[in-house]
C-alpha positions in Angstrom: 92.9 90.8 75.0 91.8 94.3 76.0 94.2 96.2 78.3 93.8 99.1 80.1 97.2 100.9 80.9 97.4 103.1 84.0 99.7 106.1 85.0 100.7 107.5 88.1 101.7 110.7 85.8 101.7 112.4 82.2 105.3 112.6 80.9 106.4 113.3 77.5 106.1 109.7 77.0 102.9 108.6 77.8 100.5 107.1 75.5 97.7 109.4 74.7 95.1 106.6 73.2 91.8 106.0 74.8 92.7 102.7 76.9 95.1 104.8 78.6 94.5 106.8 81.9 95.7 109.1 84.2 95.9 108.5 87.9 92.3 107.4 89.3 89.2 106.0 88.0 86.5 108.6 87.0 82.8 107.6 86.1 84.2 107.2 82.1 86.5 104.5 83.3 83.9 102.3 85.0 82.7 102.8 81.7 85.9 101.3 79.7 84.9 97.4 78.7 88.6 96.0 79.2 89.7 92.2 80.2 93.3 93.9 82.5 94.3 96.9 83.8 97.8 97.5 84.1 99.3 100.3 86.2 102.5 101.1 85.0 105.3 103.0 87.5 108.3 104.4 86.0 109.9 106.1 89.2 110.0 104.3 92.5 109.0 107.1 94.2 105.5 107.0 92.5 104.8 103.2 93.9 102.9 104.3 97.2 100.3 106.0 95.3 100.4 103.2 92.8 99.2 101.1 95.3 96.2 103.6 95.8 95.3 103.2 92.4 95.7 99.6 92.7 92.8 99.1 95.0 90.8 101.5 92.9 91.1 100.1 89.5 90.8 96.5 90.6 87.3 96.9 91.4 87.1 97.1 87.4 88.9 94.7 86.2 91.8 91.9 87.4 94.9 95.0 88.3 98.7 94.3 88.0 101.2 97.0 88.8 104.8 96.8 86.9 107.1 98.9 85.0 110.6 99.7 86.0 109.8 101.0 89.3 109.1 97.7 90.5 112.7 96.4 89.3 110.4 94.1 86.9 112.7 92.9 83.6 111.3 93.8 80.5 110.2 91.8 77.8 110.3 92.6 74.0 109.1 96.2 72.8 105.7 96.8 72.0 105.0 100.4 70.1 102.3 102.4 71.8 101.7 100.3 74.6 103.6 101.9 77.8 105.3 104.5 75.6 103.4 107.1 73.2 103.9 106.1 69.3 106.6 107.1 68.0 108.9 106.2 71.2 111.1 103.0 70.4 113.1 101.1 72.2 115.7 98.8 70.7 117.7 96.8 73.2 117.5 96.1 77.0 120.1 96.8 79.4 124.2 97.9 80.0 126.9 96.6 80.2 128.4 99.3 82.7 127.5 98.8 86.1 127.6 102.3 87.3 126.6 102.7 91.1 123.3 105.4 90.7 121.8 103.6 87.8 118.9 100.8 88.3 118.7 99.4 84.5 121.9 97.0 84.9 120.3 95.8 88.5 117.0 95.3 86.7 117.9 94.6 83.1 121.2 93.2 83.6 124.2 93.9 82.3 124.7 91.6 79.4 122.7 93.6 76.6 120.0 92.4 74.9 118.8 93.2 71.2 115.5 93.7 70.2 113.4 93.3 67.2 113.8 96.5 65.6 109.6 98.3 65.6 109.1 101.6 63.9 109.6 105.4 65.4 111.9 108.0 65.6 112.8 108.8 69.3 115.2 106.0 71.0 115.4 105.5 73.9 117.7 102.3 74.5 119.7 101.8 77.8 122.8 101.7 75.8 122.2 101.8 71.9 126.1 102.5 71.4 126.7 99.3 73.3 124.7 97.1 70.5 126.8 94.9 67.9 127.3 97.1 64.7 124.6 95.1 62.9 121.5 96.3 65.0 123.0 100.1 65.2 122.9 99.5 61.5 119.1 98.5 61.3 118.5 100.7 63.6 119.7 103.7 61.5 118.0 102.1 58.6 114.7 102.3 60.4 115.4 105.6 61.3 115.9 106.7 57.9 112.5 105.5 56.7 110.4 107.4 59.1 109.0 110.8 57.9 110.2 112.7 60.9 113.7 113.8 62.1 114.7 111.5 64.9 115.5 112.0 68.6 118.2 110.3 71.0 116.6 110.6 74.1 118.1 107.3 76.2 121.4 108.9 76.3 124.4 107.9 74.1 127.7 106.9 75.7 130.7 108.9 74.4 133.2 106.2 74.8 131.5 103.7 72.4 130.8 106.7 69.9 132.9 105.5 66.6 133.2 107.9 63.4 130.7 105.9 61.3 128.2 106.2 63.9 128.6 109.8 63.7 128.4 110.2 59.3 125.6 108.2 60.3 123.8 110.6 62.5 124.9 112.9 60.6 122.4 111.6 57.6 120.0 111.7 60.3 119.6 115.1 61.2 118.4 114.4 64.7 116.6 116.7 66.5 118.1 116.4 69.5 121.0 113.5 70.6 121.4 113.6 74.1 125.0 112.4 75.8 125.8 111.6 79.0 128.2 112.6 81.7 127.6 111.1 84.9 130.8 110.1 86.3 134.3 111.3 86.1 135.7 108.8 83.5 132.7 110.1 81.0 134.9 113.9 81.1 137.5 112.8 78.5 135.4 110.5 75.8 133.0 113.1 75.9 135.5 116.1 74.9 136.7 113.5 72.0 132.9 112.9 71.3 132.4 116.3 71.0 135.6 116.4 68.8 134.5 113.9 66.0 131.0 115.4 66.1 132.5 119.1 65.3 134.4 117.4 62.8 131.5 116.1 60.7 129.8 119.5 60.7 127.8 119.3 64.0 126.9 122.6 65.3 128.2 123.0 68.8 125.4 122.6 71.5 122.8 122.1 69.1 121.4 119.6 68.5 123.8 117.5 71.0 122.9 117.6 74.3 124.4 116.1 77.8 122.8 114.5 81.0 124.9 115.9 84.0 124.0 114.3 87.0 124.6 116.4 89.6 123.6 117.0 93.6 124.8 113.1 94.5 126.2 112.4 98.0 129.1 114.4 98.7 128.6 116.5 95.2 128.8 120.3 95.8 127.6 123.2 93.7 131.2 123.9 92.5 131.9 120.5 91.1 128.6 120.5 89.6 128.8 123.6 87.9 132.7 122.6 86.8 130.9 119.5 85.0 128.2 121.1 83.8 130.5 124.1 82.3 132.9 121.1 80.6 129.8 119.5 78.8 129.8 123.4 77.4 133.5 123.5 76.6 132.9 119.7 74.9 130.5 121.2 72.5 127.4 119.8 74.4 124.2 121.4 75.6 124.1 120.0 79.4 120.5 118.9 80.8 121.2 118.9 84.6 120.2 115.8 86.4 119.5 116.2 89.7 120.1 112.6 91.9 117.1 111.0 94.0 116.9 108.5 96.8 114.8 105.8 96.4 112.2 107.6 97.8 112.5 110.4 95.3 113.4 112.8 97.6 115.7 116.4 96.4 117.6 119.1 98.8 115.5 122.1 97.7 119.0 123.9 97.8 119.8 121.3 94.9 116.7 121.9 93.4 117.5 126.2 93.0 120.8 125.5 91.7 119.7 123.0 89.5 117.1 124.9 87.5 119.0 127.0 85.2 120.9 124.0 83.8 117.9 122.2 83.0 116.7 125.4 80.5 119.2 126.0 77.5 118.0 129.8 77.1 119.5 130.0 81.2 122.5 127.8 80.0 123.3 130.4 77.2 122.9 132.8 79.8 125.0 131.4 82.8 127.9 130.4 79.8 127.6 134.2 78.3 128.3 135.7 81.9 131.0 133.0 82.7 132.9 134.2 79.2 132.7 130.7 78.1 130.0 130.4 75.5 130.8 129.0 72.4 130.2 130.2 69.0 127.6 127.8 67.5 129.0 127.9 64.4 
């Protein structure tokens, strides 16, 4: 079967072959022989204009909308199909139940494993969370691929263990992004950062840290204590700023935010603070 895939918006992520689109029908997609279309919404905030491109697209071919903005539950992983090649994901779900986050609400929280497909950026719920056994074949997959890999779902410090780290440390990721999102993720994240320093990990690069910051009753002095810690823990933090459900942002949050998101304005804010570590 021939399917179309449809996207509010380009992210980093999106597939780049020629069944997948952009936003509305032009006079080359009338053109497009397919048998579905599926629109595809990753943020909730995009589903009003989804349904736009709903009535538009149907008038090619039969039109579903899902994706994780519609709290649909996903099935097994296929490569290249939602995500660009080269994105991967392993296993669905978490088993925290942590009160911002929509995957344990949509996914559940009892986690489930995947057949293992081939890539190099993960982008699991959870991947620390798996048994040791699909970490393992996960790593092995990893190892085969001819580029360096990337963390990008976020790794929870409190499941890290040493092997995982010699581990990642035969790796050579690019990037492995962290996460510290509520106040019990402060300690495990300093003893993270401890066990990664250990096995030769520079500081700050290449482990990063999702902050989420701007949440109600957050202020820009807690944030920026976080966000400094993630610093003093050896990690590069990525700001986060919080949405409604209707993606909405306080553009006062949205200033404040912006140097945190940049690492060249981290390294600056640290260096003026008299906090910047060595990476070394």
């Amino acid at each position: 079967m021939k399917i179309a895939r449809v996207f509010p918006r380009r992210t980093n992520s999106t597939p780049v072959d020629n069944l997948a689109f952009i936003g509305h029908p032009d006079l080359f997609s009338g053109l497009v022989e397919v048998d579905k279309i599926h629109i595809s919404v990753t943020f909730s905030w995009d589903l009003p204009d989804a349904e736009k491109l709903y009535k538009e697209w149907s008038e090619i071919a039969p039109t579903e909308i899902g994706g994780p903005a519609t709290g649909q539950r996903g099935d097994d992983f296929t490569p290249g199909m939602y995500l660009k090649k080269g994105y991967v994901i392993t296993s669905r779900g978490c088993p925290n139940r942590c009160w911002f986050c929509s995957v344990w609400r949509r996914e559940g929280d009892t986690l489930r494993e995947l057949p293992v497909t081939e890539g190099w950026n993960i982008l699991d719920d959870n991947l620390l969370a798996c048994t040791d056994d699909h970490i393992k074949t996960v790593f092995a997959m990893l190892a085969r691929q001819k580029k360096r890999p990337f963390f990008t779902g976020g790794l929870e410090a409190a499941k890290l263990k040493p092997w995982h780290v010699k581990e990642f440390a035969k790796l050579n990721p690019i990037e492995m992004f962290f996460a510290y999102d509520t106040p019990n993720d402060r300690e495990p994240l300093f003893e993270a950062g401890k066990i990664l320093k250990a096995e030769g990990f520079k500081v700050c690069h290449p482990l990063r840290c999702y902050t989420l910051i701007g949440f109600p009753g957050d202020t820009f002095e807690k944030a920026e204590t976080r966000l400094f810690d993630c610093v003093k823990a050896g990690f590069m933090p990525m700001a986060m700023l919080y949405r409604n459900q209707s993606g909405e942002r306080d553009s006062n949050w949205i200033r404040f935010t912006w140097p945190w998101a940049r690492p060249a304005t981290v390294r600056a804010k640290c260096k003026e603070a008299g906090i910047w570590l060595a990476e070394k």
